[in-house]
C-alpha positions as CSV (number, residue, x, y, z in Angstrom):
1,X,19.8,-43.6,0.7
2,X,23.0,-45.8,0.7
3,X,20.2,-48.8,-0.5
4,X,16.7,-49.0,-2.2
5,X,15.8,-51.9,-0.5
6,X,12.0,-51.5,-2.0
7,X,14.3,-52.5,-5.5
8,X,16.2,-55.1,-3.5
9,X,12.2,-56.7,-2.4
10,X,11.3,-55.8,-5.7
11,X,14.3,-58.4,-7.4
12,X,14.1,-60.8,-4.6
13,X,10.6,-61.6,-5.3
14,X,10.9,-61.8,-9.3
15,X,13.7,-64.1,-9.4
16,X,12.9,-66.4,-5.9
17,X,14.9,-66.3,-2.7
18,X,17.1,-68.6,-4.5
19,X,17.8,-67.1,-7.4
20,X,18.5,-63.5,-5.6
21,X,21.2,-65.1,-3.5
22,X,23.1,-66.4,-6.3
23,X,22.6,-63.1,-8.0
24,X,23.9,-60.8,-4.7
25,X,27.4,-63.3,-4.4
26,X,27.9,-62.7,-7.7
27,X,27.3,-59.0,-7.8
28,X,29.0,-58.3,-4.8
29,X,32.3,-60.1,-5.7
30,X,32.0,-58.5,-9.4
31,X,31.4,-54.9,-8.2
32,X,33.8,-55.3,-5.3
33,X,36.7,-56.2,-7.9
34,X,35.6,-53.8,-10.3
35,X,35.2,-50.8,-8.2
36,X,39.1,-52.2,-6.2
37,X,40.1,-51.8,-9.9
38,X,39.0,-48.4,-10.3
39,X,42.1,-46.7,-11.8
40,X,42.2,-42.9,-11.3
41,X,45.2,-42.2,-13.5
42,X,42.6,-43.8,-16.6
43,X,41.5,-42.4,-19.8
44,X,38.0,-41.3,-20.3
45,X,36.3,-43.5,-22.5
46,X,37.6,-46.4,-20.0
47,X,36.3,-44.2,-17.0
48,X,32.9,-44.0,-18.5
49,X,33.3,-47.4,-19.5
50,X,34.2,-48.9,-16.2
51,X,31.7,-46.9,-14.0
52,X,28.6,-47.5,-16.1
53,X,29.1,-50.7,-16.1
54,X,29.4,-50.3,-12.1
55,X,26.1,-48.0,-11.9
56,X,23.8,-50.8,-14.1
57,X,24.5,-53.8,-11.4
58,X,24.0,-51.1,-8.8
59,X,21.2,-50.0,-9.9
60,X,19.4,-53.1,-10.4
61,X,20.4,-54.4,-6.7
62,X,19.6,-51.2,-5.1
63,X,22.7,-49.8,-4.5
64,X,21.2,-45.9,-4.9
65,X,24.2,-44.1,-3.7
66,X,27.0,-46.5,-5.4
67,X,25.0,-46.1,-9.0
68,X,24.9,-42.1,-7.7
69,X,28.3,-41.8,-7.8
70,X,28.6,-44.0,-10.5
71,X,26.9,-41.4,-12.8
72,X,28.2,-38.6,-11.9
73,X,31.5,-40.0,-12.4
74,X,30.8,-41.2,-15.7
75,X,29.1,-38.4,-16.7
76,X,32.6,-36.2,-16.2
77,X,34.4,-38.9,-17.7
78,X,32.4,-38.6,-20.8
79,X,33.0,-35.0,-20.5
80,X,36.9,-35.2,-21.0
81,X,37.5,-35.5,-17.3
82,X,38.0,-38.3,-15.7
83,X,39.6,-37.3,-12.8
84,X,36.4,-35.8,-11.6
85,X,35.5,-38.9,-10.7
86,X,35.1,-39.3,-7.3
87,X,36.9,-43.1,-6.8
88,X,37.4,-42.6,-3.1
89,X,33.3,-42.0,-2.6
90,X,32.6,-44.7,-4.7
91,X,34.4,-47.0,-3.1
92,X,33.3,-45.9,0.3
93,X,29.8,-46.4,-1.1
94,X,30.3,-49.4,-2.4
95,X,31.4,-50.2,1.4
96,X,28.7,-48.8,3.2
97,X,26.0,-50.4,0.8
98,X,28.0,-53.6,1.4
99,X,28.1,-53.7,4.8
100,X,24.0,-53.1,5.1
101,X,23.6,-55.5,2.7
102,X,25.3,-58.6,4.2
103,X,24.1,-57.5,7.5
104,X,20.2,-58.2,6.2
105,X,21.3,-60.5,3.6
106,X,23.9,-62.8,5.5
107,X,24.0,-65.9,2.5
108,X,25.1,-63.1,0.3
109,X,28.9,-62.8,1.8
């Protein structure tokens, strides 16, 4: 499921139409520079770092394959090895999720 829209509902409704537009501009240009900044050559801790910061905003917008990823990446970062992490899915997933997003969503581009 490249979105959870139940959890994307679920926001929308606790923070008002409003509210959840603001939120989905800001976390789509934050995740879309974070995850463009995504540096395969870097150490682990920063790995780990980087992508669960990632997963948490995907997560709470819905993004269920993006915060996937996310966590598995981090999780082999955390192991020693970052380069497990899958940077090219990611950012295809981060994409893909995009795409649906602003196709429901069209205030959020």
């Amino acid at each position: 499921m490249v979105i959870d829209w139940t959890r994307v509902e679920q926001l929308r409704e606790e923070v008002g139409a409003e509210a959840f537009a603001e939120i989905a501009v800001m976390f789509l240009a934050e995740a879309e520079a974070a995850v463009g900044a995504l540096d395969p050559g870097a150490e682990a801790a920063r790995m780990a770092a980087d992508l669960h910061a990632i997963k948490g905003s995907a997560l709470n917008l819905g993004f269920a394959d993006l915060a996937e990823l996310c966590a598995q990446g981090e999780a082999a970062a955390r192991d020693g090895q970052p380069q497990k992490a899958d940077i090219a899915a990611i950012r295809a997933a981060f994409a893909a999720a995009h795409s649906q997003f602003v196709a429901r969503f069209p205030a959020a581009e």
